[in-house]
N, C-alpha and C positions, 0 to 999 in steps of 0.2 A: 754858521752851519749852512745858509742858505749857498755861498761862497764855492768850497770844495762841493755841495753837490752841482750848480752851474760849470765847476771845471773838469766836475769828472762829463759828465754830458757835453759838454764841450768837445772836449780829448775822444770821446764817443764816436762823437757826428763826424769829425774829421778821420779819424780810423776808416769808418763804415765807406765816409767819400773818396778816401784812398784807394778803399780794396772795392767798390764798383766801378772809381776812374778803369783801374788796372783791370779788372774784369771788363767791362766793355771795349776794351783796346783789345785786347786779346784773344773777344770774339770777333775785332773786325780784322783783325790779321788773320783769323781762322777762315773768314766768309772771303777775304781775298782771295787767300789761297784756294777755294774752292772755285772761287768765278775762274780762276788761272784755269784750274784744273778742267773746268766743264768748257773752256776756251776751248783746250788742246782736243778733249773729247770731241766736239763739231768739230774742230780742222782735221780731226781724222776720217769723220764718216763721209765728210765732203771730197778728200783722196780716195775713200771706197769706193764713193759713187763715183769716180774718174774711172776707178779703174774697172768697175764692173762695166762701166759704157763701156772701155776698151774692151774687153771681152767679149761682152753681147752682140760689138759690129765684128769682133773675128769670129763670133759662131754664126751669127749670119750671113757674113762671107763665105767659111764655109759648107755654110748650108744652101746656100744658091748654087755653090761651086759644086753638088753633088759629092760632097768628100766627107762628109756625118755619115756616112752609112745608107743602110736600107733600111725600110720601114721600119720594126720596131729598135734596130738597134739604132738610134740616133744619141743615144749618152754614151753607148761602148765604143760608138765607130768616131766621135768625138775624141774622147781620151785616143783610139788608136792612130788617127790623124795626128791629135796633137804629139805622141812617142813618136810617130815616123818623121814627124818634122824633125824631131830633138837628136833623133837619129843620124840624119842628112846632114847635119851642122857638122859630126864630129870628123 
């Protein structure tokens, strides 16, 4: 008697160590794909931050250059500068 209950506990333990191996691999493919994922996230904000520097020296260019406008319109006369450029191209 003692026999079949040692093999059923046996058969037990190895089932259980099956299905945590395979559960822990599963979570680490999960956590890779995450670290990929939050990889790509920073390489994006790091092109943001290129690009918003590109912008901020073209609005301080022209805003020294007097072409933002006049006093309170410096976000309208922005946008208008920036159309009449878009303008000139075509």
């Amino acid at each position: 008697m003692s026999q079949p209950d040692e093999d059923f506990f046996e058969r037990e333990r190895e089932r259980l160590v099956r299905e945590i191996t395979s559960d822990w691999e599963e979570l680490l493919l999960s956590t890779n794909g995450l670290n990929r994922k939050l990889e790509e996230v920073l390489g994006m904000t790091k092109e943001y931050a290129t690009i918003a520097a590109l912008w901020d020296s073209f609005y301080q260019l022209m805003r020294s250059s007097g072409l933002d406008g006049e006093g309170g319109e410096e976000q309208q006369g922005g946008l208008v500068a920036t159309a009449s450029i878009g303008k000139g191209g075509q």
